[in-house]
C-alpha positions as CSV (number, residue, x, y, z in Angstrom):
1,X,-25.5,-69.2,-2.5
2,X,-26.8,-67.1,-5.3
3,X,-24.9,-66.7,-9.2
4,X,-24.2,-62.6,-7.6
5,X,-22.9,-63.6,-4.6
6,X,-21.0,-66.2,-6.2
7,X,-19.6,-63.9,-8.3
8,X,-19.0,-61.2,-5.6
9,X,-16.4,-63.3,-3.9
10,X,-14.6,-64.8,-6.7
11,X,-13.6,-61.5,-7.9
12,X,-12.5,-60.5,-4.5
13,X,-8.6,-61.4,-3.3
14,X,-8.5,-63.5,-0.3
15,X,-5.5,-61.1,0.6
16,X,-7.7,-58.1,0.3
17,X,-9.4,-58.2,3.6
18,X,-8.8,-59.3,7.1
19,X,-11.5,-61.3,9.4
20,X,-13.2,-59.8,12.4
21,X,-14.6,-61.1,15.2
22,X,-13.5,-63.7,17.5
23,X,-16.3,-65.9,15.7
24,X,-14.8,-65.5,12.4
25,X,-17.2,-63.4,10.7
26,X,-17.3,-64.0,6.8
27,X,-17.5,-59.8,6.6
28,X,-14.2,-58.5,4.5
29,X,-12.7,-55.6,4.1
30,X,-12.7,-54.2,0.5
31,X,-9.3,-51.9,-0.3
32,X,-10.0,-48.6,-2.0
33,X,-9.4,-48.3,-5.5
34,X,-8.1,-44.9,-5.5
35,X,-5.4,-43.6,-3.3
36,X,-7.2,-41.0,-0.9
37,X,-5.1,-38.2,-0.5
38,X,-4.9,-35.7,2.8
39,X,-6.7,-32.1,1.8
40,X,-4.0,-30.0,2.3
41,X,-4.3,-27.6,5.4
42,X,-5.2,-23.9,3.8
43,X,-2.2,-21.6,5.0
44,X,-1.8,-17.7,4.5
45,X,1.5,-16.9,3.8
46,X,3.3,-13.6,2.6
47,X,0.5,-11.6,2.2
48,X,-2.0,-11.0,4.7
49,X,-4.7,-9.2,3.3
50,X,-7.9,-8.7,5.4
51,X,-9.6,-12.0,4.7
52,X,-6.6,-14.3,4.4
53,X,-5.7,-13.5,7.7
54,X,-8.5,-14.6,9.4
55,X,-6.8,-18.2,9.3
56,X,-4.8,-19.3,11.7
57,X,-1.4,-18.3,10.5
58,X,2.2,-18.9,12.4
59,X,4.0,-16.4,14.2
60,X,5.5,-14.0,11.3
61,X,9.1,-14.9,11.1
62,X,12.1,-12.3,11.7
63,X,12.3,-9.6,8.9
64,X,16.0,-11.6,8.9
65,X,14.6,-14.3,7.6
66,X,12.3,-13.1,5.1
67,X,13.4,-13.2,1.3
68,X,15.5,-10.5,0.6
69,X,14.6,-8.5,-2.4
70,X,17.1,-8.6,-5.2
71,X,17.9,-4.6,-5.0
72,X,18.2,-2.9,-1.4
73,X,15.0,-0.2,-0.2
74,X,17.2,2.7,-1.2
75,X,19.3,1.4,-3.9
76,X,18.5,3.2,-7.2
77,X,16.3,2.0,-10.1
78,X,17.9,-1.7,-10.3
79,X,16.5,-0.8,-14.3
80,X,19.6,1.6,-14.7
81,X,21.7,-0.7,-14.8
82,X,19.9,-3.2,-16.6
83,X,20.2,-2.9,-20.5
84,X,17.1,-4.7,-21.1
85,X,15.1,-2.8,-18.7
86,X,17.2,0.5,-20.9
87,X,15.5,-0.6,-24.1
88,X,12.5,-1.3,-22.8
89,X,12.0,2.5,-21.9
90,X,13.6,3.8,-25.0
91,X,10.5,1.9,-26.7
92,X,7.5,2.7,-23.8
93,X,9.2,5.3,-21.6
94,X,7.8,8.8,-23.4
95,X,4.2,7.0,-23.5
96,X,4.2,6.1,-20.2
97,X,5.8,9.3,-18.6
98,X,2.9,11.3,-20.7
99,X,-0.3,9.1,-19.0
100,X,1.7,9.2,-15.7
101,X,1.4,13.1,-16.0
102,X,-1.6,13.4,-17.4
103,X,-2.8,12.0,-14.1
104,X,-0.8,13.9,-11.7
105,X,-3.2,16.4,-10.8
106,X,-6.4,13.9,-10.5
107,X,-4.3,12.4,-7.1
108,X,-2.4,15.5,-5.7
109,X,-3.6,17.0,-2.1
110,X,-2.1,20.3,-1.5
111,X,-4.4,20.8,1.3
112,X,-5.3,17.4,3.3
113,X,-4.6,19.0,6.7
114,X,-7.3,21.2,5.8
115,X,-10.5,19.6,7.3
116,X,-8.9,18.0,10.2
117,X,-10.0,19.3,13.8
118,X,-7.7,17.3,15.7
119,X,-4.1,17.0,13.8
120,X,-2.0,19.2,12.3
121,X,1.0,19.1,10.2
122,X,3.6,18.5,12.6
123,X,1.6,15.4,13.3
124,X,1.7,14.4,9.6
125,X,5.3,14.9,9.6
126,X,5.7,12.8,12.5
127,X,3.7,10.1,11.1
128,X,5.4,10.1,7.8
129,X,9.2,10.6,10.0
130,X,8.1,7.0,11.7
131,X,7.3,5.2,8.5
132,X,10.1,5.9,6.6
133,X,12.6,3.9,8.5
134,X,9.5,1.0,9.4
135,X,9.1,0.8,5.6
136,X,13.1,0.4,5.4
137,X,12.8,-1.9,8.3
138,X,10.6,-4.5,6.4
139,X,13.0,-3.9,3.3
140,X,10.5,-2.3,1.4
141,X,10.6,-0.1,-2.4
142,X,10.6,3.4,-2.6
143,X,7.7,2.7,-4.6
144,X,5.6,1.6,-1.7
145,X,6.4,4.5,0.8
146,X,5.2,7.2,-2.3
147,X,2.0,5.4,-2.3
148,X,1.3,4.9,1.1
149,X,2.2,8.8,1.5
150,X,-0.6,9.0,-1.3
151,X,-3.0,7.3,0.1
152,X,-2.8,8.9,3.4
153,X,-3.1,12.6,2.3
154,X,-5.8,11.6,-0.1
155,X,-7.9,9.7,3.3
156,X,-6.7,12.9,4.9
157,X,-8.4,15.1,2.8
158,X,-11.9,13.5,2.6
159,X,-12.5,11.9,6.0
160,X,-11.6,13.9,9.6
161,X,-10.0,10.9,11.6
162,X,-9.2,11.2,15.4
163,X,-5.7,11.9,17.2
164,X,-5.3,8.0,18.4
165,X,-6.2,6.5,15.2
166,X,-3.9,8.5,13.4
167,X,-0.9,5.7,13.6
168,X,-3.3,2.9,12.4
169,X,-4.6,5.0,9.3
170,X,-0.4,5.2,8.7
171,X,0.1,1.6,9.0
172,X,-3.0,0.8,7.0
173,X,-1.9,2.7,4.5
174,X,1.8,1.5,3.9
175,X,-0.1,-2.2,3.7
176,X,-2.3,-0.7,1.3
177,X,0.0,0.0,-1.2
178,X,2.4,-2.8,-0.7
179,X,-0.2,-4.9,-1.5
180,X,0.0,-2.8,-4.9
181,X,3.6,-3.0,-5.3
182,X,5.3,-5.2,-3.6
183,X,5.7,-9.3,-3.7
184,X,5.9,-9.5,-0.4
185,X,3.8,-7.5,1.9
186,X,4.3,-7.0,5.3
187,X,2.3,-9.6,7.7
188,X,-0.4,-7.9,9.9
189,X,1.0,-9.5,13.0
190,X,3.9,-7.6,12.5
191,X,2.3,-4.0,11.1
192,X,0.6,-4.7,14.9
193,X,3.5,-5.2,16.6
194,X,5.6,-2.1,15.5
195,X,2.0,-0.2,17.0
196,X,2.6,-2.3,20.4
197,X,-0.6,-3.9,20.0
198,X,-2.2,-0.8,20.4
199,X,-4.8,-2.1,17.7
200,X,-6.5,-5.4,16.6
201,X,-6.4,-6.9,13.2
202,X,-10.3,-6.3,13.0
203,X,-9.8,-2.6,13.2
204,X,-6.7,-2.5,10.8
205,X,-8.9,-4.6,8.4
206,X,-11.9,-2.3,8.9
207,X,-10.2,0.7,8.1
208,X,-8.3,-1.1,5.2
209,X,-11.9,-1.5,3.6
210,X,-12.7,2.1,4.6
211,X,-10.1,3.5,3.0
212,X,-10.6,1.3,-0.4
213,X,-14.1,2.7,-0.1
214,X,-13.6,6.3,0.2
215,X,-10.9,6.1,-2.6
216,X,-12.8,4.2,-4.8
217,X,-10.3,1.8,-5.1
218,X,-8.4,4.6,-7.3
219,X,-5.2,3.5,-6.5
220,X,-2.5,3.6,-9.5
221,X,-1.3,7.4,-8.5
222,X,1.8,8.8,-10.2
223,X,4.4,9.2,-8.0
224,X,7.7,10.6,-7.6
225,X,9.4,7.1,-7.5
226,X,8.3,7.2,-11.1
227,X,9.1,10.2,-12.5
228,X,12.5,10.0,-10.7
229,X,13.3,6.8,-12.5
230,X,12.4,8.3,-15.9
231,X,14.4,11.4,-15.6
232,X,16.9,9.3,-14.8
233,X,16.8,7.2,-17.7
234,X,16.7,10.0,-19.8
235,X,20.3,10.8,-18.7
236,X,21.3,7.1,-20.4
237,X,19.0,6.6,-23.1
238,X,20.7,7.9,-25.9
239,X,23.3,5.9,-27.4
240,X,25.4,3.1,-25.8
241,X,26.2,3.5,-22.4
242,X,29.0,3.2,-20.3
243,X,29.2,1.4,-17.2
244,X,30.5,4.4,-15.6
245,X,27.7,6.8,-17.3
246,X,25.2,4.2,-15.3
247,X,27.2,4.1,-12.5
248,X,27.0,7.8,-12.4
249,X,23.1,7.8,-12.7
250,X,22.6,5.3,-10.5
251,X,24.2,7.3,-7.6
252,X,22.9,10.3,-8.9
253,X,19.1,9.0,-8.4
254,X,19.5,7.2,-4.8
255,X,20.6,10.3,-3.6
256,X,17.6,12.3,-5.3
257,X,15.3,9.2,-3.7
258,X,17.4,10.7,-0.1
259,X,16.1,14.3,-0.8
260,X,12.6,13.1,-2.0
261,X,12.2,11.1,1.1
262,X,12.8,14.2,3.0
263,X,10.4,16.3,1.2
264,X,7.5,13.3,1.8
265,X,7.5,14.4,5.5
266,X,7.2,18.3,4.9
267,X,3.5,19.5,4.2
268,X,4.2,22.4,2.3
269,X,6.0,20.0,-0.8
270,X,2.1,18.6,-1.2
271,X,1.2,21.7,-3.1
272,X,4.1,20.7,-5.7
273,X,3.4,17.6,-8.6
274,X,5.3,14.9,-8.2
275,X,7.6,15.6,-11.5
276,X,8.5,19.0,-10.8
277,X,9.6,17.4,-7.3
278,X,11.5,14.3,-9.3
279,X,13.1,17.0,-11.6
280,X,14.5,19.4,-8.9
281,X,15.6,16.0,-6.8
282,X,17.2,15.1,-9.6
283,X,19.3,18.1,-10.2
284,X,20.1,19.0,-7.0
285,X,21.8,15.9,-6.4
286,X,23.9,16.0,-9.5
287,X,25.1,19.3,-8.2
288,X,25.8,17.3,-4.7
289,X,27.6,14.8,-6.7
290,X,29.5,17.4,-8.6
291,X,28.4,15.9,-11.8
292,X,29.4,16.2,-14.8
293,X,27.0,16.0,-17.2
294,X,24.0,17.8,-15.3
295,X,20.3,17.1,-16.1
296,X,18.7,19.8,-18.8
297,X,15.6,20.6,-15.9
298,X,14.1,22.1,-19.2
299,X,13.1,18.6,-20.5
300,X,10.4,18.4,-17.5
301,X,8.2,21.2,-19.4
302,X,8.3,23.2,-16.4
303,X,8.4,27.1,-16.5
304,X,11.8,28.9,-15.0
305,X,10.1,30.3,-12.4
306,X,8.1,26.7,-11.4
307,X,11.5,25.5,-11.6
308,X,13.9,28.0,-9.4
309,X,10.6,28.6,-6.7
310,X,10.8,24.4,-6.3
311,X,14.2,24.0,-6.2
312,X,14.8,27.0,-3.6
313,X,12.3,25.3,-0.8
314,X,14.2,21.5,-1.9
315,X,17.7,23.3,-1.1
316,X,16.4,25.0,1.7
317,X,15.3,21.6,2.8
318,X,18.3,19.9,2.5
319,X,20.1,22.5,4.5
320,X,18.2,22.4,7.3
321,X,18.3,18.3,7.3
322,X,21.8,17.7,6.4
323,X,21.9,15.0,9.2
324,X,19.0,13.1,8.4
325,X,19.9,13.0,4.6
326,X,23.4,11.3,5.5
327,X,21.5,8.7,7.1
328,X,18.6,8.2,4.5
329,X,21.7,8.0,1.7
330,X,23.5,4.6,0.7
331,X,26.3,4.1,3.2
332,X,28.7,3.2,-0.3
333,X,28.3,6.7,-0.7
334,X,31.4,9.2,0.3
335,X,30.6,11.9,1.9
336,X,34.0,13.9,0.8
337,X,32.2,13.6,-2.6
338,X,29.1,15.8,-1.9
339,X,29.2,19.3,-1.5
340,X,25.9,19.6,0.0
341,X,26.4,23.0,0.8
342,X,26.9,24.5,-2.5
């Protein structure tokens, strides 16, 4: 036996290996000196964007059992009535609100319906009608319904899109800006099902990159989530607030997100930005709430007729939707409270 061989099997336990063979063959087994772990199996979870869905994911879950957010889709600004969130806009709020406007007019659509041979605007309005209660349905932000709103009337207005892809370009669109907004997207098995399988993931992921294309990716429009939220903040920012002063603005703003809502299904609100729509929201339901201390509409830089011709179609709009804005409200809300006719 040679001095390597020799060597070879002193430095080798007896225990390490086992004998094969019936003969007794003098081969051993050697152990491993590191611990081989198991690659993990790669798994999509929350968010199913185009390409992580192409792995084979589990059934999506009840909305029940998903993680419930920490504010509820039409509670107000959870920010109101956070005092850190207070300062933070007293330091950043004006800087923001003035970019956020200075943008306003690079995203707005007044006429998307225009260049569409096969829908009109009772079609947008009952596209817009269905998503508001599937975005509620997945426990969604206000946030993410503006933006999908956006992104759909911006498609609208540069691509001509057929009658039966109309509900997929919706759906698309709420995943779109979820995916911008929100933690927790909606799965694509489940966008599918609310369609009744109408469409395949391939063709919801197709348009998704069609849309991204003809948009340029442009997606950070100002919306009127946003400017809702400021002029709301403006109503507490000065001094030491109350908890019944944020209280008050809290209510105040989730029923201006009720009315806002509304006005997202109605065509003829596209030709108005999105703070001259926060600011009349915002006024006309302190005057629901027979508040006190009503919003100066001055402070949105907004002429008095801009003003008064907005917030006559918003009234007029509320009037003629009484019903549906009870059931877009907060049910914590009393209704012997609001004098929505006044």
């Amino acid at each position: 036996m040679s001095p390597t061989k020799r060597k070879r099997e002193q430095n080798t336990p007896e225990d390490n290996g086992s004998m094969c063979g019936s003969t007794g063959c003098s081969r051993r087994i050697k152990k491993a000196k590191h611990v081989r772990h198991r690659k993990q199996t790669l798994e999509a979870r929350s968010c199913d964007s185009g390409v992580c869905d192409l792995y084979e994911t589990p059934s999506p879950s009840p909305v029940s059992e998903r993680c419930t957010p920490v504010y509820d889709a039409y509670d107000p600004c959870p920010k109101t009535s956070d005092r850190l969130g207070l300062q933070s806009f007293r330091d950043y709020g004006e800087e923001c609100y003035m970019f956020k406007k200075s943008l306003e007019h690079q995203y707005m659509t007044a006429d998307c319906m225009a260049n569409q041979p096969q829908l009109k605007p009772e079609s947008r309005c009952k596209l817009i009608s269905w998503l508001i209660p599937v975005h509620k349905h997945f426990k969604l932000g206000f946030e993410s319904l503006c933006l999908a709103v956006n992104i759909l009337d911006r498609f609208l207005a540069c691509t001509p899109v057929a009658t039966d892809c109309f509900q997929l370009l919706g759906v698309t669109s709420l995943l779109i800006a979820c995916k911008q907004v929100e933690t927790q997207p909606p799965r694509l098995k489940q966008l599918l099902a609310l369609c009744c399988d109408t469409f395949s993931r391939e063709q919801l992921c197709n348009l998704e990159c069609i849309i991204l294309l003809k948009l340029r990716f442009q997606l950070a429009a100002p919306t009127i989530n946003f400017f809702l939220q400021h002029f709301a903040f403006l109503q507490v920012a000065n001094g030491v607030p109350s908890d019944a002063d944020l209280s008050q603005a809290s209510r105040t703003l989730a029923v201006a997100k009720g009315i806002a809502e509304l006005s997202l299904a109605d065509y003829a609100f596209n030709a108005h930005p999105p703070s001259l729509m926060a600011i009349c929201c915002l006024a006309l339901s302190e005057r629901m709430l027979c508040s006190e201390k009503p919003t100066n509409v001055q402070i949105s830089g907004y002429s008095e007729s801009q003003l008064q011709e907005c917030m006559d179609k918003v009234d007029l709009l509320i009037s003629l939707n009484q019903v549906s804005l009870q059931r877009l409200l907060p049910n914590d809300l009393p209704e012997k409270t609001m004098d929505v006719d006044n």
